[in-house]
N, C-alpha and C positions, 0 to 999 in steps of 0.2 A: 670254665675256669677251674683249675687244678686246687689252687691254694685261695682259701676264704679268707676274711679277718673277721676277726671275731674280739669281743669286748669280753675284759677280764674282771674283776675287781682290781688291782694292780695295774695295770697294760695293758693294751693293745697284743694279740698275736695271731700269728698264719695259723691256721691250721689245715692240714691234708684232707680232704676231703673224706670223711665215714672212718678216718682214724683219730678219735680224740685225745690218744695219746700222744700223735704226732705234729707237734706246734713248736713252730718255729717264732722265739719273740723278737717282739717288734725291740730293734735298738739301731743306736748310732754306726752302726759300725757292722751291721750289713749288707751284703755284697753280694749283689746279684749278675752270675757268673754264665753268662749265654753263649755256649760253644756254638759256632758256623761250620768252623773246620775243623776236623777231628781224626791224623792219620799219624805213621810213628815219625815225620817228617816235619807237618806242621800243626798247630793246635791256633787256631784262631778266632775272634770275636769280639765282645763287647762285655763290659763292666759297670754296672750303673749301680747307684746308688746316690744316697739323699741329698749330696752336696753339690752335686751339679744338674742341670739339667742334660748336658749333652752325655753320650755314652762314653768312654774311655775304651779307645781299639787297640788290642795286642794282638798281634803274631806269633807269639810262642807263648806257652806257658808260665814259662821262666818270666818273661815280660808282664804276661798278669800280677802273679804273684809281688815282682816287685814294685807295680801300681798302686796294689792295695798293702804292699807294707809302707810306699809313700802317703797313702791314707791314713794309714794308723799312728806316722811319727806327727801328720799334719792337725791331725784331731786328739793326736796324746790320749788315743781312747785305742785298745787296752795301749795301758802304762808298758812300756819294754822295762824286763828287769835286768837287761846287759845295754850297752853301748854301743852303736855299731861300729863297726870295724873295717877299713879298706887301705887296701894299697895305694888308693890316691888319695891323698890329702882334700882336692875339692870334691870328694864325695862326702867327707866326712864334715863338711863346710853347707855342703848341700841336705843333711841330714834331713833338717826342719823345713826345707822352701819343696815347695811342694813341682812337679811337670805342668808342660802348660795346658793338659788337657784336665787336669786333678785341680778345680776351683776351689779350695777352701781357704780361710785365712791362717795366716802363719802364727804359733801359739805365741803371741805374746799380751798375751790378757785381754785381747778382744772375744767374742762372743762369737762362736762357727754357726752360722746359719742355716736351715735346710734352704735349700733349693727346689727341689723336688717332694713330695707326700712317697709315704713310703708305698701307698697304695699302688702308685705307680711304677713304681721304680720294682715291685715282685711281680708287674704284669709283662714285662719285657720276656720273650723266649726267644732262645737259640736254635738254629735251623736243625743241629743237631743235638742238642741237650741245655738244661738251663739246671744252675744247681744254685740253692740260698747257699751261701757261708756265711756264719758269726765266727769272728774270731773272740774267745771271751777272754784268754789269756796269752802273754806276750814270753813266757818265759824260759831260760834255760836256754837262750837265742833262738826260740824256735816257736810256733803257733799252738795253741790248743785250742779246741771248739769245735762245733758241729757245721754240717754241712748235710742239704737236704736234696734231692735228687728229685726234682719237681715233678718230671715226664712218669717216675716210676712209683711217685710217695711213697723215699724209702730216706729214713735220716739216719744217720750213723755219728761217731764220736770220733774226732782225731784227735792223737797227741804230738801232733809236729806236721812243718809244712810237706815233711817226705810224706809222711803216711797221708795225709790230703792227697797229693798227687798220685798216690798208687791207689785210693779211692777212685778218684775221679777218671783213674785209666782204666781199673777193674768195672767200672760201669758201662765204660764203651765195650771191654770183651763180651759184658753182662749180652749188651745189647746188640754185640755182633750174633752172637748165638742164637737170641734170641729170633735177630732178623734172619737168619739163615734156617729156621724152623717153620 
């Protein structure tokens, strides 16, 4: 096993194996991101995390991402500091009700429940890659937070959902290289 838990004063958090700088903490609102398929055509796999027990399957990336922004408006964890915005009026109706693969309750003063331990839900890996993401901030309509790259214990810092994606592609060239050596 790649990533340990380890007990904090504070928290619970992952930590990379013989790097004790590198700990991913334990919170609501990480996303454990397991690529299957991984080429410039399709990007596919599965998304777990604590709220469900089953996985969450996308087919493009694009579709990921906006699973776990329907996560983030369903658990109002991080807070969005803009509004979203669409050209169709039932999306923007649809903001707060979550897809029917994304179990959690819709915010209206109930209490979101874990589903799954999160011990779990960082054991899942992707046939071809598995990355943690925290998203810690919502702002400026866009993501900030980290993202840890499990297969290679390497974490890095983004400031928007662009630069996550151009991580997460620059780790497949990492690892084309790689594989070709």
């Amino acid at each position: 096993m790649i990533c340990e838990i380890t007990e904090y004063e504070r928290k619970g958090s992952v930590r990379v194996r013989d790097q004790e700088e590198r700990r991913v903490w334990h919170s609501s609102n990480m996303v454990n991101l397991c690529l299957d398929t991984w080429n410039e055509k399709v990007q596919s796999g599965k998304l777990y995390h604590i709220y469900t027990g089953e996985p969450v399957e996308f087919s493009s990336l694009f579709e990921a991402v906006n699973r776990m922004e329907e996560l983030y408006d369903a658990i109002s964890f991080p807070q969005a500091s803009t509004n979203l915005r669409s050209f169709q009026v039932e999306r923007r109706i649809k903001a707060y009700e979550t897809g029917p693969d994304i179990c959690v309750l819709k915010p209206n003063g109930k209490e979101i429940k874990e589903v799954e331990k999160f011990n779990k839900v960082i054991e899942h890996r992707g046939a071809q890659a598995t990355f943690l993401i925290r998203v810690m901030y919502r702002q400026h309509s866009s993501w900030q937070g980290e993202v840890t790259w499990v297969d290679r214990q390497k974490k890095e810092y983004f400031r928007s959902a662009l630069e996550l994606i151009r991580l997460l592609n620059s780790a497949f060239d990492t690892k084309g290289k790689k594989d070709a050596e």
